[in-house]
Backbone as JSON Lines, residues from 0, in Angstrom:
{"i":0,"aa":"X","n":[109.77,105.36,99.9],"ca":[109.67,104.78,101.23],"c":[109.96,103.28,101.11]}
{"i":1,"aa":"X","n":[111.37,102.91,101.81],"ca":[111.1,101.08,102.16],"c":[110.32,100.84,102.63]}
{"i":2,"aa":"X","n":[110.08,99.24,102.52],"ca":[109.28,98.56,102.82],"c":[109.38,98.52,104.41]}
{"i":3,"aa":"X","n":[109.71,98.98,105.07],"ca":[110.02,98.57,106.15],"c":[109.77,100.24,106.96]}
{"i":4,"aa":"X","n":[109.9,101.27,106.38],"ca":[109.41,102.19,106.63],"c":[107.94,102.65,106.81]}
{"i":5,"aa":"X","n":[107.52,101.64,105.57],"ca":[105.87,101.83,105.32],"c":[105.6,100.85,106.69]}
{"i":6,"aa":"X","n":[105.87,99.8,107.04],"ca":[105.5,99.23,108.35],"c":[105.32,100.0,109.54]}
{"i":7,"aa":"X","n":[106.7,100.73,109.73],"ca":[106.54,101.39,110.76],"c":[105.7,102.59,110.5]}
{"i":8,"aa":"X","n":[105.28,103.22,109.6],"ca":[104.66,104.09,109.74],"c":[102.75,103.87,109.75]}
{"i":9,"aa":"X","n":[103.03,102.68,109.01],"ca":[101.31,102.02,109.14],"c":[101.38,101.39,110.77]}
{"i":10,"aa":"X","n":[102.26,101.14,111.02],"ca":[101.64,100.81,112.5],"c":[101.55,101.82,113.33]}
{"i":11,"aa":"X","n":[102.49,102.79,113.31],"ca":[101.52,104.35,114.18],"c":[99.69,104.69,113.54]}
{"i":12,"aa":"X","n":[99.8,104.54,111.96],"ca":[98.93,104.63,111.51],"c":[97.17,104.04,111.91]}
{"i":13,"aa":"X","n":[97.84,102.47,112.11],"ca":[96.48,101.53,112.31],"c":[96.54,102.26,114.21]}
{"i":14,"aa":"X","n":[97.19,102.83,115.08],"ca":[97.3,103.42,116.13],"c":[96.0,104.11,116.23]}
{"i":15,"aa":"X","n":[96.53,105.01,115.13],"ca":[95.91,106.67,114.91],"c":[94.22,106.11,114.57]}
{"i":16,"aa":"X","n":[93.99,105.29,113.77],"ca":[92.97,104.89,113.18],"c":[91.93,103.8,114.68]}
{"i":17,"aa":"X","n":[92.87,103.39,115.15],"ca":[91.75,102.74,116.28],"c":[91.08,103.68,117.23]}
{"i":18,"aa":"X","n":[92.18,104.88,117.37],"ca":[91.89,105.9,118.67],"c":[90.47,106.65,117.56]}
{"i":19,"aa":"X","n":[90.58,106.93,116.55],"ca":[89.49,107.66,115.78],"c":[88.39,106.78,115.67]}
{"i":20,"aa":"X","n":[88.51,105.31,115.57],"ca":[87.29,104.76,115.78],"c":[87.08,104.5,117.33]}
{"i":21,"aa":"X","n":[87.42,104.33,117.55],"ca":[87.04,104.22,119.15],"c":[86.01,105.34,119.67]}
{"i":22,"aa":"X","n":[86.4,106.89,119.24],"ca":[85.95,107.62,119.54],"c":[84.85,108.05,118.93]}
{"i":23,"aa":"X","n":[84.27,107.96,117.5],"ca":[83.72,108.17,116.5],"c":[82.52,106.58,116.69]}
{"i":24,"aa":"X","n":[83.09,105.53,117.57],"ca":[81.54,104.53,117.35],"c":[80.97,105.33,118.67]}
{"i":25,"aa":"X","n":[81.93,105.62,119.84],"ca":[81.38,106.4,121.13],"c":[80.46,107.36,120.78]}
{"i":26,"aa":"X","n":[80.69,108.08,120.08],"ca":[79.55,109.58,119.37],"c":[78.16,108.72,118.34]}
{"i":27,"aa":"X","n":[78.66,107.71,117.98],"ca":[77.81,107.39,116.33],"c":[76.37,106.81,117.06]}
{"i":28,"aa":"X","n":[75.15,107.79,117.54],"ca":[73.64,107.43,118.0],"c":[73.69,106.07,117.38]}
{"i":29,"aa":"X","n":[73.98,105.72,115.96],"ca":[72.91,104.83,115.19],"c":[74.42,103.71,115.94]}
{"i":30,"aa":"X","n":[75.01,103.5,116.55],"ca":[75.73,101.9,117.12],"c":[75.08,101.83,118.47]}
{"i":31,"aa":"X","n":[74.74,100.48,118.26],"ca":[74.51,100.2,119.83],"c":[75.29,100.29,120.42]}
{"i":32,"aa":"X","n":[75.44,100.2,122.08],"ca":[76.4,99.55,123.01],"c":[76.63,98.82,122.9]}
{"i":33,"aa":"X","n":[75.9,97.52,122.66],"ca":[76.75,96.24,122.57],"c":[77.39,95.84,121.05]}
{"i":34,"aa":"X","n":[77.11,96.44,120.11],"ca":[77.78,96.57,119.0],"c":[78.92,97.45,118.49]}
{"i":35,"aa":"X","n":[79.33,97.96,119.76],"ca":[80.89,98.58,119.52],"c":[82.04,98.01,119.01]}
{"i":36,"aa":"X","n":[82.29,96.78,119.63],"ca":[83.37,95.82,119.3],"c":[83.15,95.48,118.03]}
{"i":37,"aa":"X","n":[82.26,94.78,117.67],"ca":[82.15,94.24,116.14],"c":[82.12,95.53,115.21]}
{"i":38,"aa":"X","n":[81.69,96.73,115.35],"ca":[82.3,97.94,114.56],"c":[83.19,98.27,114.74]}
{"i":39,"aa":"X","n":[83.85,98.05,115.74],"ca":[85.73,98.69,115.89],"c":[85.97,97.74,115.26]}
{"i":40,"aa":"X","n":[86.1,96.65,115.12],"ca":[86.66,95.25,114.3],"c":[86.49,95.83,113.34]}
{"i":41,"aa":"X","n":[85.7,95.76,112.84],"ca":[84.73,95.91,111.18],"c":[85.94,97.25,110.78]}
{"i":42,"aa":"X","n":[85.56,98.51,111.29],"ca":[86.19,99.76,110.85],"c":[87.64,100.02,111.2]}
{"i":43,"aa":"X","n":[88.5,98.88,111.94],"ca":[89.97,98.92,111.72],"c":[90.5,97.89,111.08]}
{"i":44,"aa":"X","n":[89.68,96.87,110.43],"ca":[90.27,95.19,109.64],"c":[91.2,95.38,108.48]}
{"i":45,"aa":"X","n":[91.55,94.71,108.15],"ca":[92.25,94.72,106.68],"c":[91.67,94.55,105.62]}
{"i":46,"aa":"X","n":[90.34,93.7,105.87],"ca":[89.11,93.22,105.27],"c":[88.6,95.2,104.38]}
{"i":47,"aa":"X","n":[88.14,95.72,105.54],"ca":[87.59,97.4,105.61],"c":[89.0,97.68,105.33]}
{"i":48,"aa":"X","n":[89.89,97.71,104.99],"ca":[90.47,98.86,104.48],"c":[91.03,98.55,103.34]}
{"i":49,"aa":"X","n":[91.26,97.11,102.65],"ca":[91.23,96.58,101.67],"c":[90.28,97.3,100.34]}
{"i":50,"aa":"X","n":[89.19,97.67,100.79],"ca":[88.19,97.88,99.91],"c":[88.78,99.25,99.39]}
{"i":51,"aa":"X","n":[89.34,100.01,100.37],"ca":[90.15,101.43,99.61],"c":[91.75,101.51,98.97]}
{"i":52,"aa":"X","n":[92.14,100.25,99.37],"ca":[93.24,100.11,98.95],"c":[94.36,99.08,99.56]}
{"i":53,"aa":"X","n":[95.7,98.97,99.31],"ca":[96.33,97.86,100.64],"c":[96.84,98.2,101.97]}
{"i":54,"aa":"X","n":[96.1,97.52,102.65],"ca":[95.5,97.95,103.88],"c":[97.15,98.57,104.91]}
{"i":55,"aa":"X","n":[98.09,97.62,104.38],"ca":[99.5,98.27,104.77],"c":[99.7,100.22,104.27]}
{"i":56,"aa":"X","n":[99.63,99.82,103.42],"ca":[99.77,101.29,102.71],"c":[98.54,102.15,102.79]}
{"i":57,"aa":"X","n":[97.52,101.76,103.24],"ca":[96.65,103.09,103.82],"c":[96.76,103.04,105.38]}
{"i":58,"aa":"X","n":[97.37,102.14,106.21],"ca":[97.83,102.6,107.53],"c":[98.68,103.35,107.37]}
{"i":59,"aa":"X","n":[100.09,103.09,106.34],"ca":[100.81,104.12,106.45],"c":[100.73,105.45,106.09]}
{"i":60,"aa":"X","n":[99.52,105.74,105.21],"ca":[99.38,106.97,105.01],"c":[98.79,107.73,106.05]}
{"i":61,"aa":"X","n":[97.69,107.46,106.49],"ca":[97.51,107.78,108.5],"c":[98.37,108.46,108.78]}
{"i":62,"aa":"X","n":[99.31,107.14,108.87],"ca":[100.55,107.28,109.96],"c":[101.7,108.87,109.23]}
{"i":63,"aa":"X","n":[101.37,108.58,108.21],"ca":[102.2,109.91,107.45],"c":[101.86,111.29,107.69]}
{"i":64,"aa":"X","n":[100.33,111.2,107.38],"ca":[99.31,112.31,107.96],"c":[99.39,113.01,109.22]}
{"i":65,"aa":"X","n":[99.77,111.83,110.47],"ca":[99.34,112.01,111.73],"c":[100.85,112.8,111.89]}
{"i":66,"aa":"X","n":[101.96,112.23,111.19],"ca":[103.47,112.67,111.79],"c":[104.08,114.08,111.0]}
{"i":67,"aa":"X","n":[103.56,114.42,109.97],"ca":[103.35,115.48,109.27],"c":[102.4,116.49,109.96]}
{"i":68,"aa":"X","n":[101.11,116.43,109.91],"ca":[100.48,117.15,110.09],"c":[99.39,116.9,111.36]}
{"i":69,"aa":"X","n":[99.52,116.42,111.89],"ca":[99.02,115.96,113.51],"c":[97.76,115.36,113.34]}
{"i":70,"aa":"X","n":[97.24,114.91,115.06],"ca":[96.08,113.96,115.25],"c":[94.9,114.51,114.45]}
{"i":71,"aa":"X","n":[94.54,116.21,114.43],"ca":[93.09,116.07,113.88],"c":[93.54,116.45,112.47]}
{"i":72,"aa":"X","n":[94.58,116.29,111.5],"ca":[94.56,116.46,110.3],"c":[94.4,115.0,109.63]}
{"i":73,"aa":"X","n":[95.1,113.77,110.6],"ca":[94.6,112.37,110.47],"c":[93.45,111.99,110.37]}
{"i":74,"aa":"X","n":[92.53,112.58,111.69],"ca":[91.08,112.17,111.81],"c":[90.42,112.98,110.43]}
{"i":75,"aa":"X","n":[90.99,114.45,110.12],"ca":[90.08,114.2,109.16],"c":[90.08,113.63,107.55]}
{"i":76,"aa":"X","n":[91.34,113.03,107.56],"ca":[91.13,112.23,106.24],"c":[90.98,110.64,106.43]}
{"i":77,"aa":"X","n":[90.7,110.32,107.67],"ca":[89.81,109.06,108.14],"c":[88.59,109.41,107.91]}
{"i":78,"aa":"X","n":[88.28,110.81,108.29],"ca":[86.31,110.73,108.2],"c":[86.23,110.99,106.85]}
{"i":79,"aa":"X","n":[87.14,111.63,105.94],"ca":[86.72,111.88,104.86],"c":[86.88,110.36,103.84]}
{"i":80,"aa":"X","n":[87.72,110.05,103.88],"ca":[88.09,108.72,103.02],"c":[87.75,107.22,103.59]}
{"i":81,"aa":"X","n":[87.7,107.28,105.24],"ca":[87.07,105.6,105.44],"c":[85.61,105.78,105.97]}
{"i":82,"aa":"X","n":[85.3,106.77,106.53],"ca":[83.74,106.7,107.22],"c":[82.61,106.52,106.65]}
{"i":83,"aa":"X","n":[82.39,107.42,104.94],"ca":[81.73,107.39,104.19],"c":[81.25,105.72,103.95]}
{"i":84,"aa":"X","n":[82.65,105.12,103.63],"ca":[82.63,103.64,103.01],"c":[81.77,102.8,104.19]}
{"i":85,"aa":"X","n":[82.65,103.2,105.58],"ca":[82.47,102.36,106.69],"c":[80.66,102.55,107.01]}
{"i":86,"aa":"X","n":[80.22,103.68,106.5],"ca":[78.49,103.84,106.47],"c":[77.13,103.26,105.43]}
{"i":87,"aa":"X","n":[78.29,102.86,104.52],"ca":[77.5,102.23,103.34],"c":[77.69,100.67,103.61]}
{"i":88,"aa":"X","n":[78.98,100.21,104.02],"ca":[78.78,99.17,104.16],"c":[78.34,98.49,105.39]}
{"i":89,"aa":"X","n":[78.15,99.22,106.04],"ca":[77.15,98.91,107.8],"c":[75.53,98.83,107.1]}
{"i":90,"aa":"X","n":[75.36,100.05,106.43],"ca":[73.5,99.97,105.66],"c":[73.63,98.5,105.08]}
{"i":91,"aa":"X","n":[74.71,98.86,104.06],"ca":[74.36,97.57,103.4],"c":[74.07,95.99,104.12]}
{"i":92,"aa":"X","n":[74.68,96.16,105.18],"ca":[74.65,94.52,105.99],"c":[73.67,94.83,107.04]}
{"i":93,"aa":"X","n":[72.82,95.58,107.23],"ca":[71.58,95.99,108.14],"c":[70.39,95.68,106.92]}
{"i":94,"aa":"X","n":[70.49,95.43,105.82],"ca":[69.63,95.08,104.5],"c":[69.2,94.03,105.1]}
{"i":95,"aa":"X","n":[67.56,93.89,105.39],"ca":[66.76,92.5,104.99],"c":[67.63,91.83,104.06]}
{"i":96,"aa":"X","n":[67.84,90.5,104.3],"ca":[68.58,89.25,103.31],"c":[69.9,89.73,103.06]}
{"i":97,"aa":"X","n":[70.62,90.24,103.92],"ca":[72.14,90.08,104.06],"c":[72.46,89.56,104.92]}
{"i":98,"aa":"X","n":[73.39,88.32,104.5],"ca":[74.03,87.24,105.05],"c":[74.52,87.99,106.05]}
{"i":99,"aa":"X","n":[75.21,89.43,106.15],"ca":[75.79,90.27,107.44],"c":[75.44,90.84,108.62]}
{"i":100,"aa":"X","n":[74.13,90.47,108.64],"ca":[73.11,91.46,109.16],"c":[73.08,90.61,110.43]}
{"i":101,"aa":"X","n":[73.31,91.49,110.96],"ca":[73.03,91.25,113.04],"c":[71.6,90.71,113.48]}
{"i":102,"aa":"X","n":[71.91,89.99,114.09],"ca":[70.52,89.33,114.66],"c":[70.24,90.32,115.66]}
């Protein structure tokens, strides 16, 4: 894949990945309402997807997923490969004495 392929396909990708968080903080009891935005931030950044890899090239794999094998074969290797992470590192910054932690 060019470089330029992987773009376009990570940007359907980071697509595919906002509509799954969007929908997935809507369901998630433990987010507030007013803490939607700063978890959609948090769970579509480059920052969060950095931690699994480069954040270009895991949009484009999404995006590969989603055009291969459609929307819920995407969502589920978002819940399987970013949600887990995206739940440990929400605990972790809800920790007494993390600099991350929501007032």
């Amino acid at each position: 894949m060019t470089e330029d392929e992987k773009r376009t396909k990570a940007w359907i990708g980071d697509a595919v990945l906002a509509l799954f968080a969007r929908e997935w903080i809507l369901q998630a009891p433990h987010i507030k309402k007013e803490d939607r935005a700063d978890a959609f931030i948090r769970m579509t950044s480059n920052q969060f997807l950095s931690a699994v890899g480069e954040p270009t090239a895991m949009e484009a794999k999404i995006g590969v997923i989603y055009e291969s094998d459609g929307l819920e074969a995407a969502f589920e290797h978002i819940e399987e490969t970013y949600v887990p992470l995206f739940k440990k590192q929400r605990a972790r910054a809800q920790q007494p004495g993390s600099y991350r932690k929501k007032k």
